[in-house]
C-alpha positions as CSV (number, residue, x, y, z in Angstrom):
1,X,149.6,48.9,129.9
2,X,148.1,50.4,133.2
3,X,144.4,51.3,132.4
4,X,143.9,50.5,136.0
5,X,146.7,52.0,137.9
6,X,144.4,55.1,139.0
7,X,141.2,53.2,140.1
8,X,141.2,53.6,143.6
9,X,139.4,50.0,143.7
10,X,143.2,48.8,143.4
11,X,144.6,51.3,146.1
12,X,142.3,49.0,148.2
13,X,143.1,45.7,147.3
14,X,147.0,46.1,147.0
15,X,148.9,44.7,150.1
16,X,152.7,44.7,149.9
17,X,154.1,41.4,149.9
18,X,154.7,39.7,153.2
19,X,158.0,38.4,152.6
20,X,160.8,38.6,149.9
21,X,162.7,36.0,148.5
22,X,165.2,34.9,150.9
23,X,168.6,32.6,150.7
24,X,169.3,29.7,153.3
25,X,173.0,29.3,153.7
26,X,172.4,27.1,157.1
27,X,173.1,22.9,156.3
28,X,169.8,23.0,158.4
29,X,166.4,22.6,155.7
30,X,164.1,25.3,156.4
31,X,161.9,23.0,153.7
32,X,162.3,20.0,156.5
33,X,162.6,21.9,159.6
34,X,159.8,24.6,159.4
35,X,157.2,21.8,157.1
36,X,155.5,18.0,157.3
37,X,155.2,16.9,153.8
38,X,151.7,15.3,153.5
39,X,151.8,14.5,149.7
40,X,152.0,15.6,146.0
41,X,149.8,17.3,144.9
42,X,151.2,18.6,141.6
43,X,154.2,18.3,139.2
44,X,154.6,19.8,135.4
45,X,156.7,21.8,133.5
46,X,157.5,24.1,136.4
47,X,158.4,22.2,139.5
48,X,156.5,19.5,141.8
49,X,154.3,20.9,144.2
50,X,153.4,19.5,147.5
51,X,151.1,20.1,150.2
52,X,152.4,20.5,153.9
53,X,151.5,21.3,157.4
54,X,153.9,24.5,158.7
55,X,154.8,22.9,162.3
56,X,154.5,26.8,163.7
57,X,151.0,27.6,162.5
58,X,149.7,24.1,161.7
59,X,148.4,25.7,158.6
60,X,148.5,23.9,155.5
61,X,150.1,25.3,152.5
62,X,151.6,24.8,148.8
63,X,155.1,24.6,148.2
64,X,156.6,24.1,144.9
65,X,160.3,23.4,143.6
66,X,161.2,25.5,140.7
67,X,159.6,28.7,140.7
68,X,162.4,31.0,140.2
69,X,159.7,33.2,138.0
70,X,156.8,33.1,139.8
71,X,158.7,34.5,142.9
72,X,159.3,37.4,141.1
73,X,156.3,37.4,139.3
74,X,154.6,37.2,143.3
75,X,157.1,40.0,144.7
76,X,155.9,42.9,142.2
77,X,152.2,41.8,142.6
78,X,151.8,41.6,146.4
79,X,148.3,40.1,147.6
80,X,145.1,40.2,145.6
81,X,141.4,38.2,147.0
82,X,141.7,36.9,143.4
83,X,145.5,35.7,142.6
84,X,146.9,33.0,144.8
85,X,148.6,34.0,148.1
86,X,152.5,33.8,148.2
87,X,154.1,33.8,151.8
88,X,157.3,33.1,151.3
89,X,160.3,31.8,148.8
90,X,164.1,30.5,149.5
91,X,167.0,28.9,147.8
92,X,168.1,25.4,148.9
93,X,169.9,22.6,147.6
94,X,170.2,24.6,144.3
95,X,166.5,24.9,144.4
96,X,164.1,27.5,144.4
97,X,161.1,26.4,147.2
98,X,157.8,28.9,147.0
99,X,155.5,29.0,150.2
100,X,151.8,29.6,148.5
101,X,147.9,29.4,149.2
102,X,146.7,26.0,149.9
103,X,143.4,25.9,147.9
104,X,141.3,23.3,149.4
105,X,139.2,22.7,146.3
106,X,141.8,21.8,144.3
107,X,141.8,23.2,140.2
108,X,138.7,24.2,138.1
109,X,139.8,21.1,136.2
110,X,139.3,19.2,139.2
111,X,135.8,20.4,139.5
112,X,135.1,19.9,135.7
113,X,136.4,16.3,135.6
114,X,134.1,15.9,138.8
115,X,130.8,17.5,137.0
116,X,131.6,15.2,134.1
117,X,131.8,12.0,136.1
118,X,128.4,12.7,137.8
119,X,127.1,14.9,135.2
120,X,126.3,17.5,137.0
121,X,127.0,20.9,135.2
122,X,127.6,24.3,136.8
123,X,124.7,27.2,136.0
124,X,124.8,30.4,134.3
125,X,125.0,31.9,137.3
126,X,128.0,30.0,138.7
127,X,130.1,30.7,135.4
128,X,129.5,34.6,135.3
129,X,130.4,34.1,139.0
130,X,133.5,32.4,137.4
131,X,134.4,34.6,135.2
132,X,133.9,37.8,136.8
133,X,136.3,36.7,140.1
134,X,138.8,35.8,137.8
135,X,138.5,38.9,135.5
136,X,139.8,40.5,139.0
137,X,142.4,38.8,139.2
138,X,143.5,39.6,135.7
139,X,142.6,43.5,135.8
140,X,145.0,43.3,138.8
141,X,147.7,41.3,137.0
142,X,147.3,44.0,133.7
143,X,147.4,46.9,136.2
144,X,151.0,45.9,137.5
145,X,151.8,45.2,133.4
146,X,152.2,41.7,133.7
147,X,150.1,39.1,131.6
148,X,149.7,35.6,133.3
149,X,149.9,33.9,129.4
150,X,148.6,30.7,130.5
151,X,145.2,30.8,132.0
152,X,143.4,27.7,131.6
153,X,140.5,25.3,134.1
154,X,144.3,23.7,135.7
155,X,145.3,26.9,136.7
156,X,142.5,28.5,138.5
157,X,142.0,27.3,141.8
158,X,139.0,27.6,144.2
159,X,138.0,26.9,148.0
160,X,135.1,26.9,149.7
161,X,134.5,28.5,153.5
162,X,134.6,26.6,156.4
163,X,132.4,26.4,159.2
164,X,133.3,24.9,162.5
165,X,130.4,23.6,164.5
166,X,131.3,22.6,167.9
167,X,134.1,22.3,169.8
168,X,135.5,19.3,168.6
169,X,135.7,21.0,165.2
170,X,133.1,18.7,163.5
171,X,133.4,21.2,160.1
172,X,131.3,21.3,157.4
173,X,131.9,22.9,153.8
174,X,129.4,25.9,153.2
175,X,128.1,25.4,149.3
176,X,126.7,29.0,149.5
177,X,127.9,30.5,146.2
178,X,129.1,34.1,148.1
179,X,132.3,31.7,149.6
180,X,132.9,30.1,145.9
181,X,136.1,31.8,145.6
182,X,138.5,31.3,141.9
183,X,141.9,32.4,142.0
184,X,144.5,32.8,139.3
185,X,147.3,31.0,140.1
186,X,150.7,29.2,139.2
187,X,152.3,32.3,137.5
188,X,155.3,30.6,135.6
189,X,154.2,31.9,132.3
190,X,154.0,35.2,133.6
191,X,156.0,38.1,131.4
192,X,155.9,41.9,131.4
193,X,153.8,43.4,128.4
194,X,156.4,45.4,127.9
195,X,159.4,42.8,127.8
196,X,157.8,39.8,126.7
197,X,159.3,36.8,127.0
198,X,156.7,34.4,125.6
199,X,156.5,30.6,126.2
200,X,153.4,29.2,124.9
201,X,151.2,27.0,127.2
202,X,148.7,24.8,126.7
203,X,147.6,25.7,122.6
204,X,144.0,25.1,123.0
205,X,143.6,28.1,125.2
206,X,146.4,30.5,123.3
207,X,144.9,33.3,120.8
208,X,145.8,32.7,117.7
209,X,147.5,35.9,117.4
210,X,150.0,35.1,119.6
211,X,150.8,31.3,118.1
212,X,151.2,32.6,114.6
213,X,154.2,35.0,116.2
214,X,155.5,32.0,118.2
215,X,155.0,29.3,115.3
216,X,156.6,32.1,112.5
217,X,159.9,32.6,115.7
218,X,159.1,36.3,115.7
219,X,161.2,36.7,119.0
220,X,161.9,40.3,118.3
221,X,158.7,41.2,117.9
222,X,157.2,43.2,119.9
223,X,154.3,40.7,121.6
224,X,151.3,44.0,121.2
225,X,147.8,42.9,122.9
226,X,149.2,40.3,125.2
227,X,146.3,41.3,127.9
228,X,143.8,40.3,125.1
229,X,145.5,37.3,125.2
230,X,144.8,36.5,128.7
231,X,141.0,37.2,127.5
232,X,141.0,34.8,125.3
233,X,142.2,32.0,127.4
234,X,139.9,33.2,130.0
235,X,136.9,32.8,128.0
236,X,138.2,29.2,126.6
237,X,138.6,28.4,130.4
238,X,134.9,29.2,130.9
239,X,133.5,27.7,128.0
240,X,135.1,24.5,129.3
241,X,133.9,24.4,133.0
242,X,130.3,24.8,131.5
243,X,130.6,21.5,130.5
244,X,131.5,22.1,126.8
245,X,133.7,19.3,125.5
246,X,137.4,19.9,125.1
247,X,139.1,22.4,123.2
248,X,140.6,21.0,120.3
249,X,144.0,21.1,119.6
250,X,143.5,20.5,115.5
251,X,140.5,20.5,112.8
252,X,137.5,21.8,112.2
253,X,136.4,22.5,116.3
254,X,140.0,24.3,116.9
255,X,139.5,27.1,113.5
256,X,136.0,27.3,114.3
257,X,137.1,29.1,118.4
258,X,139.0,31.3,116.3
259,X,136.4,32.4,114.0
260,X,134.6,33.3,117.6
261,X,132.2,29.9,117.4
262,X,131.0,28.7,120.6
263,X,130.7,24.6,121.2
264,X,127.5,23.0,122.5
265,X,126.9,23.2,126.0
266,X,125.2,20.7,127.9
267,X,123.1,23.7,129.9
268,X,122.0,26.6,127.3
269,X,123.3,29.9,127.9
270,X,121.4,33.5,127.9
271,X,122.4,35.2,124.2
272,X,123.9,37.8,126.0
273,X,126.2,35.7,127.9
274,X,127.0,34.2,124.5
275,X,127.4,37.4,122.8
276,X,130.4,38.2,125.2
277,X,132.1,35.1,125.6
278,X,131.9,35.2,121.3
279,X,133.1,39.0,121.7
280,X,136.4,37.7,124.3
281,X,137.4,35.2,121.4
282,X,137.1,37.5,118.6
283,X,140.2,36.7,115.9
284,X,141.1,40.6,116.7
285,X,142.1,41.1,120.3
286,X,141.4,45.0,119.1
287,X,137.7,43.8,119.5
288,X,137.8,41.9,122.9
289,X,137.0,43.4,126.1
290,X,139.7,44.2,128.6
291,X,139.8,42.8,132.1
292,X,139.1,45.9,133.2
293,X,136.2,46.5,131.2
294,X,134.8,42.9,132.0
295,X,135.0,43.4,136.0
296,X,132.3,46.6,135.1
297,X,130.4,44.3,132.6
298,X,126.5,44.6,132.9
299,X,125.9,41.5,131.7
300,X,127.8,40.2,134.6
301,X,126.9,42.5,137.0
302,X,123.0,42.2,136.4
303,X,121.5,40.9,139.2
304,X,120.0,37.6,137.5
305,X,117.4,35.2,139.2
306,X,119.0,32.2,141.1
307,X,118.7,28.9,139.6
308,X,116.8,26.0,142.1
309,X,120.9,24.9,142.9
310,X,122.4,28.2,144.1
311,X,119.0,28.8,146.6
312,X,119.7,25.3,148.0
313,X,123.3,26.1,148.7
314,X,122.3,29.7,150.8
315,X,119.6,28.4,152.5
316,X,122.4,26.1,153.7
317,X,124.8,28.3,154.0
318,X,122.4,30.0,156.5
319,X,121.2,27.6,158.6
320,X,125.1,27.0,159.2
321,X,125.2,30.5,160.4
322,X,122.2,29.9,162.5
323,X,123.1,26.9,164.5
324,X,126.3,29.1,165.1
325,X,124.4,31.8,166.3
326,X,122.6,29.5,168.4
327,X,125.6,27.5,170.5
């Protein structure tokens, strides 16, 4: 599956990785030596991930335990804007340690359970915004023939830009929505389309057409579609950071997303911007857009008016810039 491979938009965005996976024979820990551990700032099925401070840099990064297939998964992709940045991976104490992007955000999830608390609900215009960044990082993904199989709010990640305002580096967070940036990340479900090895995440956001195979133990069949898959779980993943309740795991609300039925949002959505999240959850994946095809999608594309919210947040943005300018 490489509908992409030709686009010379990739030619542009593809960066060999920095490093390689390398193997630390010395008693020494590079993990202790080269890092200050801050916290934890993650653990599931995968590893624990924490968040440190590299003594050289003083940068702050991710580092998680576990990750044997996400280092590969990282090697053969290199470095995308839209797919979280690996640095660096090494073997110790029968371990495998992964040096990532340190998103300063935290997970969509993060944001949603926020939005929920204060009931405050992102816009049209921030979820098309959502969507098509991480569309990019998917038509990437697809290009390379790997299938991230477990895209859902907890595994997109976002920052915001940072502006520094004087020289005691009194910073302030830019809201503007041009430095909202989502990345697909935390690639342990990753598997080649052509060589699937499937292991089902979270059910709520898997197609159907790849549960039935998983729930009937298919494993020699060959897993056809899996990039609609990805689709799917990407429109699910939406849905829910519009403020949509929870996908359901059972009943009536779980066969109804299969039959392509949207749930109530508490902010009402365009029809057209309905009519293509309906079309990325239709029970054929032979029907669903690819993420190729939604990267060129007009209806994301369109330049739409900006809601009160988004003109607050570049107005400013700008008179950030300005008092920059200024000093």
């Amino acid at each position: 599956f490489r509908e992409d491979s030709s686009d010379p938009e990739y030619e542009e965005e593809y960066i060999n990785p920095l490093k390689r996976k390398t193997s630390v024979g010395s008693r020494l820990s590079r993990y202790t030596s080269e890092f200050c551990e801050l916290e934890m700032i993650g653990s599931g099925e995968f590893g624990d991930v924490f968040k440190c401070v590299k003594r050289l840099d003083g940068c702050i990064y991710a580092i998680k335990q576990r990750a044997l297939q996400e280092v590969y998964a990282h090697a053969v992709l290199g470095q995308h804007p839209h797919v979280v940045r690996y640095y660096s991976a090494w073997s110790e104490d029968e371990h495998m340690l992964i040096q990532n992007e340190y998103c300063n955000r935290g997970t969509l999830a993060d944001l949603i359970t926020q939005n929920q608390r204060t009931l405050t609900f992102l816009s049209e215009t921030h979820l098309k915004d959502l969507l098509l960044q991480v569309s990019r990082g998917l038509r990437y993904m697809h290009s390379a023939s790997l299938v991230h199989m477990d895209i859902k709010p907890s595994k997109s990640y976002h920052i915001w830009s940072v502006y520094c305002m004087s020289e005691e580096e009194t910073c302030y967070f830019s809201h503007s929505s041009c430095s909202f940036s989502l990345f697909a990340g935390n690639l342990g479900h990753v598997t080649h389309v052509s060589h699937a090895k499937v292991e089902e995440g979270d059910s709520r956001y898997v197609a159907n057409e790849i549960l039935q195979k998983i729930l009937t133990i298919l494993v020699l069949q060959l897993y056809n579609g899996l990039p609609k898959a990805d689709v799917f779980a990407l429109a699910l993943t939406v849905i829910s950071a519009s403020g949509a309740d929870d996908v359901p795991r059972t009943g009536e609300g779980w066969h109804a997303t299969w039959h392509s039925q949207l749930p109530h949002t508490p902010r009402a959505l365009s029809p057209e911007f309905q009519c293509l999240l309906k079309l990325m959850i239709h029970p054929d994946p032979e029907c669903r857009p690819t993420a190729s095809a939604l990267t060129k999608h007009p209806v994301l594309l369109a330049p739409s008016t900006p809601d009160i919210d988004v003109l607050r947040q570049r107005i400013y943005a700008e008179k950030l810039k300005t008092a920059l300018l200024l000093k």
